[in-house]
PDB file of N, CA, C and O in Angstrom:
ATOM      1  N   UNK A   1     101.778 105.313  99.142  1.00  0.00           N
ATOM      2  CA  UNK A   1     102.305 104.226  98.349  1.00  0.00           C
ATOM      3  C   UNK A   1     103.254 104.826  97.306  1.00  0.00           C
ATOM      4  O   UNK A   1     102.997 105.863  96.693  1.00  0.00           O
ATOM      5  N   UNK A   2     104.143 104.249  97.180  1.00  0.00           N
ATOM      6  CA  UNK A   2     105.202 104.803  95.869  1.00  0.00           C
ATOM      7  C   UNK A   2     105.817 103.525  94.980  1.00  0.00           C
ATOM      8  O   UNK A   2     105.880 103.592  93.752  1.00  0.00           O
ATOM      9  N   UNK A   3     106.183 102.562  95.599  1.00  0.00           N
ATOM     10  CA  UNK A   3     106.123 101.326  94.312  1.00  0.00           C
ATOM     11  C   UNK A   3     104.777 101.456  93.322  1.00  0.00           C
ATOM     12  O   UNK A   3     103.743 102.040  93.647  1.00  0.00           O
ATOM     13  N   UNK A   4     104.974 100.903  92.274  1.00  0.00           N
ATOM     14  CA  UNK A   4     104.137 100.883  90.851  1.00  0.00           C
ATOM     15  C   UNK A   4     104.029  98.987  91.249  1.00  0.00           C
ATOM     16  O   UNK A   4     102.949  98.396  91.259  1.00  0.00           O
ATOM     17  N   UNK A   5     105.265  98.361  91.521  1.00  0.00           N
ATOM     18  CA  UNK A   5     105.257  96.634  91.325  1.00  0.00           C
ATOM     19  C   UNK A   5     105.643  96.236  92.645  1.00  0.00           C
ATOM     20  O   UNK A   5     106.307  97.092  93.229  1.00  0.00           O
ATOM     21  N   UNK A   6     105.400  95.095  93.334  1.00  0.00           N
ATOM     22  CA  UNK A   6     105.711  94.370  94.326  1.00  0.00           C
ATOM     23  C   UNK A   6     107.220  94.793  95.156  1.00  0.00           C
ATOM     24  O   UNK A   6     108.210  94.678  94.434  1.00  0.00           O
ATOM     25  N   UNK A   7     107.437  95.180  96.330  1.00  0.00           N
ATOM     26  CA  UNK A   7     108.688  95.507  96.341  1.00  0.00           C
ATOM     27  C   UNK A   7     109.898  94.078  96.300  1.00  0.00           C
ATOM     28  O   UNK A   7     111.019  94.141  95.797  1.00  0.00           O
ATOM     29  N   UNK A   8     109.168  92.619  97.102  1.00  0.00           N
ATOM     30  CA  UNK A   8     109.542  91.066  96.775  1.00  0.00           C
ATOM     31  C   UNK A   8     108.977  90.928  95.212  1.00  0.00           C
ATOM     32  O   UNK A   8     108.196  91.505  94.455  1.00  0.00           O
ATOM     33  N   UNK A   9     109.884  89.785  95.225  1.00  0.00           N
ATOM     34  CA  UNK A   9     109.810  89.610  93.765  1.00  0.00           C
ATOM     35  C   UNK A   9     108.870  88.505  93.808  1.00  0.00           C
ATOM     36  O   UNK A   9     109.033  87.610  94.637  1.00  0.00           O
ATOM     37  N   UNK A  10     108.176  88.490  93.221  1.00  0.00           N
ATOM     38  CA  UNK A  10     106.784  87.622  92.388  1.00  0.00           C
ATOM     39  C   UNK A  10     107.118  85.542  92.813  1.00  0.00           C
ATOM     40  O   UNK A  10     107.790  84.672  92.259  1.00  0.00           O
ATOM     41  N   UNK A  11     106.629  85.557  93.482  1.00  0.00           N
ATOM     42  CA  UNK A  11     106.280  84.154  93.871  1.00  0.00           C
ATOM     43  C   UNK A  11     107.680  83.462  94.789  1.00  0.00           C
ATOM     44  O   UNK A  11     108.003  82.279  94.677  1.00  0.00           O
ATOM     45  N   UNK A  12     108.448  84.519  95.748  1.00  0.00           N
ATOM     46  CA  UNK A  12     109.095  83.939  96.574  1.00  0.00           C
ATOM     47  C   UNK A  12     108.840  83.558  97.470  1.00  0.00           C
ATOM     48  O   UNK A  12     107.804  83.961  97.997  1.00  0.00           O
ATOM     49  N   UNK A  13     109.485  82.780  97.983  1.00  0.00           N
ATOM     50  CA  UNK A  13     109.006  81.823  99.400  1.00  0.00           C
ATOM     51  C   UNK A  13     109.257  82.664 100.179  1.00  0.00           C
ATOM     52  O   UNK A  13     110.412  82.998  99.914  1.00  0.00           O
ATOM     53  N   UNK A  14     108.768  83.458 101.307  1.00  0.00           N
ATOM     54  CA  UNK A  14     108.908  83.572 102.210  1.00  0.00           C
ATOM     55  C   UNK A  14     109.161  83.060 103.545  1.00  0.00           C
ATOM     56  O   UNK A  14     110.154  83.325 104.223  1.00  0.00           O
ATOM     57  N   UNK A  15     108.086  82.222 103.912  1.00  0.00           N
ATOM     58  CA  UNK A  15     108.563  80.997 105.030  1.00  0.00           C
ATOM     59  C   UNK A  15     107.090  80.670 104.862  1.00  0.00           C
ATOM     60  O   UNK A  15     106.082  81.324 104.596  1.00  0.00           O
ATOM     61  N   UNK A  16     107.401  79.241 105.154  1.00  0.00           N
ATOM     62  CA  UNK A  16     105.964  78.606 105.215  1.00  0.00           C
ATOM     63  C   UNK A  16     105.090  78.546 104.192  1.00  0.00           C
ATOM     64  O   UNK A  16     103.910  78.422 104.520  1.00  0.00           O
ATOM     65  N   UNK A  17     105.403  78.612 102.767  1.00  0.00           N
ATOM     66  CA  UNK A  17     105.063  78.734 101.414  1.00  0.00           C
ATOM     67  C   UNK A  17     104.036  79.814 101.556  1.00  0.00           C
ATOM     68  O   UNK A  17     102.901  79.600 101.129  1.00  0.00           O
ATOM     69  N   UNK A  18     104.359  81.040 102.162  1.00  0.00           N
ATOM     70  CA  UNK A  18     103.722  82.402 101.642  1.00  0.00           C
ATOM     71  C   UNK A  18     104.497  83.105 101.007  1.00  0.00           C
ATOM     72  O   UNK A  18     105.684  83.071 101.330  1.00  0.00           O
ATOM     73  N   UNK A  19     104.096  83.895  99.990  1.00  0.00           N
ATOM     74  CA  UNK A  19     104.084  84.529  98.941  1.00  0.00           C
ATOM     75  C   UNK A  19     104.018  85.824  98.635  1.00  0.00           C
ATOM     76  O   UNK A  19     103.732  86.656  99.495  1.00  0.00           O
ATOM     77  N   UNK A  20     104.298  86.178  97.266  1.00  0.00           N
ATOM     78  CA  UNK A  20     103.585  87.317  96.815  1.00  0.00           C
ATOM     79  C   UNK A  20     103.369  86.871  95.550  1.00  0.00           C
ATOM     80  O   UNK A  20     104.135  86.089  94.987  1.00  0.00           O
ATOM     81  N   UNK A  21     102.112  87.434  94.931  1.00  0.00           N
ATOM     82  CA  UNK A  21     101.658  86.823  94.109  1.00  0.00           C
ATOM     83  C   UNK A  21     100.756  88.026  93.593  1.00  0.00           C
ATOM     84  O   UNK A  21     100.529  89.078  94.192  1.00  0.00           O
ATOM     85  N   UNK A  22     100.204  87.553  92.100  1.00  0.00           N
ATOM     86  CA  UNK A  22      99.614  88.556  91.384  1.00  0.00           C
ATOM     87  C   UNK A  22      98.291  88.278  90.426  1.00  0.00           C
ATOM     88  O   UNK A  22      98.386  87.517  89.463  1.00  0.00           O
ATOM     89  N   UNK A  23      97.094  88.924  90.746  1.00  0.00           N
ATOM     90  CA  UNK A  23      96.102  88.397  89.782  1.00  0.00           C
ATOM     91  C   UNK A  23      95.506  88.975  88.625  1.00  0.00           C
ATOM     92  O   UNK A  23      96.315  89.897  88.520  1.00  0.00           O
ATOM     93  N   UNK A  24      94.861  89.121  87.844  1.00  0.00           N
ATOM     94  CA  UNK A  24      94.640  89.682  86.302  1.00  0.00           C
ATOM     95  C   UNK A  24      92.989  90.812  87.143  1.00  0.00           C
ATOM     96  O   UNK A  24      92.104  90.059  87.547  1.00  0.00           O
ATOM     97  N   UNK A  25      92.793  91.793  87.273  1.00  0.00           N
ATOM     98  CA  UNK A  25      91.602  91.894  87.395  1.00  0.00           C
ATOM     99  C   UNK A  25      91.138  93.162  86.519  1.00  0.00           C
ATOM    100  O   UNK A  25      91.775  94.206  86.657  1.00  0.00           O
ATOM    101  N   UNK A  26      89.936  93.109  85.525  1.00  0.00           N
ATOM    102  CA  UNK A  26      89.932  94.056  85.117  1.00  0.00           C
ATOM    103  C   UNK A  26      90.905  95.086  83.837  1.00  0.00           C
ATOM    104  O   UNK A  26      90.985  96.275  83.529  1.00  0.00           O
ATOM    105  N   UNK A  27      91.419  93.983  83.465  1.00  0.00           N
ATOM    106  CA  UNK A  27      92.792  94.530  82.951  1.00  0.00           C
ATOM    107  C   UNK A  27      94.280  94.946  83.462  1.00  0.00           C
ATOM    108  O   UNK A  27      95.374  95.153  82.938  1.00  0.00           O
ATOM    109  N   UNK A  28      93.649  94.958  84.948  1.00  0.00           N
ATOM    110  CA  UNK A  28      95.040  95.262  85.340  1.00  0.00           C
ATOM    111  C   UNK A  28      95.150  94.315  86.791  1.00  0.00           C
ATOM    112  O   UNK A  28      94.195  94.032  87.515  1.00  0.00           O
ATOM    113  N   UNK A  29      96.703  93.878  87.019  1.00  0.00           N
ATOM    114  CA  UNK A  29      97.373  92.795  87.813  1.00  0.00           C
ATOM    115  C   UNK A  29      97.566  93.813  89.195  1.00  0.00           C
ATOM    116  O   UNK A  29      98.212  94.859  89.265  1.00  0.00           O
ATOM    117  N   UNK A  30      96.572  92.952  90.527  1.00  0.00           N
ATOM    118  CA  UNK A  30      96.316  93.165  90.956  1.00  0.00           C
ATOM    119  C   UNK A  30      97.579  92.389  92.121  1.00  0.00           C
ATOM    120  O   UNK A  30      97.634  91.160  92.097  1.00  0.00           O
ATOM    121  N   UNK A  31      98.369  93.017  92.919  1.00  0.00           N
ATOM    122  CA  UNK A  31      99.260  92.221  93.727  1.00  0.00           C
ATOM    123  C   UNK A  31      99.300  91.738  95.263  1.00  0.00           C
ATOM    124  O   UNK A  31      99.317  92.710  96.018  1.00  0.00           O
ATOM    125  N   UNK A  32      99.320  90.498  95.929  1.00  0.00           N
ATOM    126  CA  UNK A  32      98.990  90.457  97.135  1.00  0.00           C
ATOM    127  C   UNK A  32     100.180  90.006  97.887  1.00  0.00           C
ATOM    128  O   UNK A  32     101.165  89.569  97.293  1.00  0.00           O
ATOM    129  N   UNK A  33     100.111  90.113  99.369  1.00  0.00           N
ATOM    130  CA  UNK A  33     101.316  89.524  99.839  1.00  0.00           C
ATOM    131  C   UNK A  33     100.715  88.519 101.009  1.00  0.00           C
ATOM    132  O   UNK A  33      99.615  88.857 101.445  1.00  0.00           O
ATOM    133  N   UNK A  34     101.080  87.784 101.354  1.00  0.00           N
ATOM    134  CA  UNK A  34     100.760  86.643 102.375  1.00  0.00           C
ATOM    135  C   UNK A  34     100.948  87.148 103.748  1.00  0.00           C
ATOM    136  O   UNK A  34     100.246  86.934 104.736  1.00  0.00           O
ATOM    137  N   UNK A  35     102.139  87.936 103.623  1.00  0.00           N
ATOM    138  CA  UNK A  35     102.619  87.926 104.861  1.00  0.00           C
ATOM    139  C   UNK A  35     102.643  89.730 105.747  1.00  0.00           C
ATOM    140  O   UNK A  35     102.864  90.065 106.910  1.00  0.00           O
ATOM    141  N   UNK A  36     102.270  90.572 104.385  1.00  0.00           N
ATOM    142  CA  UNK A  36     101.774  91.712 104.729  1.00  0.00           C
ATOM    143  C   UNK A  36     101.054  92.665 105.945  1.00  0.00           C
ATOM    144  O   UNK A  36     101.430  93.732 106.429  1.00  0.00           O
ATOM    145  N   UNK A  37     100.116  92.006 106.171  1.00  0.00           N
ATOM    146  CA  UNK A  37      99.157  92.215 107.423  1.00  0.00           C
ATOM    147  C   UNK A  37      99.996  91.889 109.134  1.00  0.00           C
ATOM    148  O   UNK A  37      99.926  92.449 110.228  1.00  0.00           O
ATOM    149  N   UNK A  38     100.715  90.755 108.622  1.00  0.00           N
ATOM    150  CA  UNK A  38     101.559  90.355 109.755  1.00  0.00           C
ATOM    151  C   UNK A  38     102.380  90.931 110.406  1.00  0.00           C
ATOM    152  O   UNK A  38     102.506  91.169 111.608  1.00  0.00           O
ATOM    153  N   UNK A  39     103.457  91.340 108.722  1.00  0.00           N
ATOM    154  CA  UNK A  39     104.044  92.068 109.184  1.00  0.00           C
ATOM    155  C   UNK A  39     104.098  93.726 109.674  1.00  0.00           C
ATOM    156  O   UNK A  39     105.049  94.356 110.135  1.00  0.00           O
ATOM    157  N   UNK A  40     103.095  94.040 109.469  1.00  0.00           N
ATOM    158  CA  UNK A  40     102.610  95.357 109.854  1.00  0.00           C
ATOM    159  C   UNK A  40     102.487  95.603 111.292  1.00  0.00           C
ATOM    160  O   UNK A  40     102.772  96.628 111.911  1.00  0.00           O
ATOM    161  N   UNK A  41     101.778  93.939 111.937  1.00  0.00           N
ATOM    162  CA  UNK A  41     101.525  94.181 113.421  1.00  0.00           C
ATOM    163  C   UNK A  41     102.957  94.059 113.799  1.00  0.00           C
ATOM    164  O   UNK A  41     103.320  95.212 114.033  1.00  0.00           O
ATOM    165  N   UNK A  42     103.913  93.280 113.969  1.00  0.00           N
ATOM    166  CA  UNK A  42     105.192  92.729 114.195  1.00  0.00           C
ATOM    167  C   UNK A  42     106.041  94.487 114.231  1.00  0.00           C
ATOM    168  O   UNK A  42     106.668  95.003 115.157  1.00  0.00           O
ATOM    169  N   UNK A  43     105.765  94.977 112.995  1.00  0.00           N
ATOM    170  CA  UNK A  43     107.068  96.009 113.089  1.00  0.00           C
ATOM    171  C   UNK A  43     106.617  97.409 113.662  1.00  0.00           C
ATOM    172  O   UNK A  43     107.157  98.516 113.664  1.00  0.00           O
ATOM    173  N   UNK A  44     105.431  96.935 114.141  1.00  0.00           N
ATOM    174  CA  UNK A  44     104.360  98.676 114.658  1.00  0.00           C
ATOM    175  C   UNK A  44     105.087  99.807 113.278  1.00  0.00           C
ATOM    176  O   UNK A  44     105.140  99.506 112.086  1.00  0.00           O
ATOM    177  N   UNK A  45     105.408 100.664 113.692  1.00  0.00           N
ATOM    178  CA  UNK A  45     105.599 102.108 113.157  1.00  0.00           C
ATOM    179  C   UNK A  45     106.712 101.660 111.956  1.00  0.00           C
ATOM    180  O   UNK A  45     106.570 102.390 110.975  1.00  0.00           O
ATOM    181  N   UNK A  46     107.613 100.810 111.808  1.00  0.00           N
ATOM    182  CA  UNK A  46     108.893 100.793 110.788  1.00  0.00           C
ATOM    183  C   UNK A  46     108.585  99.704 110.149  1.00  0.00           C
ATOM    184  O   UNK A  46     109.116  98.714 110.652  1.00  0.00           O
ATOM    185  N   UNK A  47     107.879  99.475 109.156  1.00  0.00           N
ATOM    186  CA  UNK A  47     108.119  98.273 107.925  1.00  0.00           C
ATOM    187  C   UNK A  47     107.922  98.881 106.583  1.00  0.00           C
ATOM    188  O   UNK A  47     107.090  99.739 106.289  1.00  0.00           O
ATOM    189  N   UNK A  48     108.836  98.295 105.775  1.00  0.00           N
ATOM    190  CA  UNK A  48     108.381  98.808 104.726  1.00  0.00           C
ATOM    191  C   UNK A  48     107.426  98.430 103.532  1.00  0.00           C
ATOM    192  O   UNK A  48     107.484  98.820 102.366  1.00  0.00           O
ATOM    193  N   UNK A  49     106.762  97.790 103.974  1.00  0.00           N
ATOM    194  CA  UNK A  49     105.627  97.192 103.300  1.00  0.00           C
ATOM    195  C   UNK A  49     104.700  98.283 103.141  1.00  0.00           C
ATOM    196  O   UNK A  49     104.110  98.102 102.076  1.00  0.00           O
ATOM    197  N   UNK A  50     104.392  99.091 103.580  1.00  0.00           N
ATOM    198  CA  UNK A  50     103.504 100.415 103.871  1.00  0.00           C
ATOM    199  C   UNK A  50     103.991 101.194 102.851  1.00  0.00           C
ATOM    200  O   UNK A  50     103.748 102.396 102.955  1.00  0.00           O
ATOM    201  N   UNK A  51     105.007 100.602 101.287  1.00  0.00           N
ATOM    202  CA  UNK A  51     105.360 101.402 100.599  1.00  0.00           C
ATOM    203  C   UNK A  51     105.067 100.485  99.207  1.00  0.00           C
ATOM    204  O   UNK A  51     105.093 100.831  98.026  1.00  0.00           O
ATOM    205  N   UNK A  52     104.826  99.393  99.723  1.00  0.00           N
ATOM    206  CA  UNK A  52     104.385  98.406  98.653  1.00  0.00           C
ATOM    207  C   UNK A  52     103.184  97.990  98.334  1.00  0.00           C
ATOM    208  O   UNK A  52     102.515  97.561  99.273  1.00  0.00           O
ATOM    209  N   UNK A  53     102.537  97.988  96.908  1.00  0.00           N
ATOM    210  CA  UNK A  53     101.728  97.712  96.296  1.00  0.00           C
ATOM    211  C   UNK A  53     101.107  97.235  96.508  1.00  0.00           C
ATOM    212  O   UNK A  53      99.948  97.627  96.375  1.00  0.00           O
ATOM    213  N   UNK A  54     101.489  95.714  97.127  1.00  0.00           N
ATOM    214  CA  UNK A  54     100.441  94.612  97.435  1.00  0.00           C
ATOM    215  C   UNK A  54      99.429  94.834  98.249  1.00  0.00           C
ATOM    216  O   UNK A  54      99.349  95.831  98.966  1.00  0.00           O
ATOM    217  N   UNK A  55      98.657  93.995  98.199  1.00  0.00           N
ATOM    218  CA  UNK A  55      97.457  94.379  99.163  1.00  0.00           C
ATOM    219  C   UNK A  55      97.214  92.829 100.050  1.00  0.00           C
ATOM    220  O   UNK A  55      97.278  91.706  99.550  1.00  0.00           O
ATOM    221  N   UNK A  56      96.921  93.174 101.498  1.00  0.00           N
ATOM    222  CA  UNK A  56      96.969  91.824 102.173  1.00  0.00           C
ATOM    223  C   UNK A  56      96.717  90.672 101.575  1.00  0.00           C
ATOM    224  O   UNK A  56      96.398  91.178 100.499  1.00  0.00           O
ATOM    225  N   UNK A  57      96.626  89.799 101.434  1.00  0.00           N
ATOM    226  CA  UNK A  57      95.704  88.544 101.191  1.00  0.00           C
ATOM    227  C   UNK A  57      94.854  87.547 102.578  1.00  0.00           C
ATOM    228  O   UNK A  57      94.149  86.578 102.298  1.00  0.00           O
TER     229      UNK A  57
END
């Protein structure tokens, strides 16, 4: 991982009103993406989500 923050910016539409989005936990903002997991299967070996913060939802 090498982003610190979301590599999408905070509450864009993606398609189909998924997201990325962010929650308070613990003191610290915890970030998820909607569409993450998906796209992981979709791009096998090349996405770059595998460099971003978020964590599935």
């Amino acid at each position: 991982m090498i982003a610190k923050r979301p590599l999408h910016p905070i509450e864009i539409d993606m398609h189909n009103g998924k997201t990325v989005f962010g929650e308070e936990k613990d003191g610290e903002t915890v970030y998820y993406c909607d569409i993450k997991e998906e796209q992981s299967k979709i791009a096998k070996d090349y996405y770059t989500c595998q460099y971003c913060v978020c964590k599935p939802s």
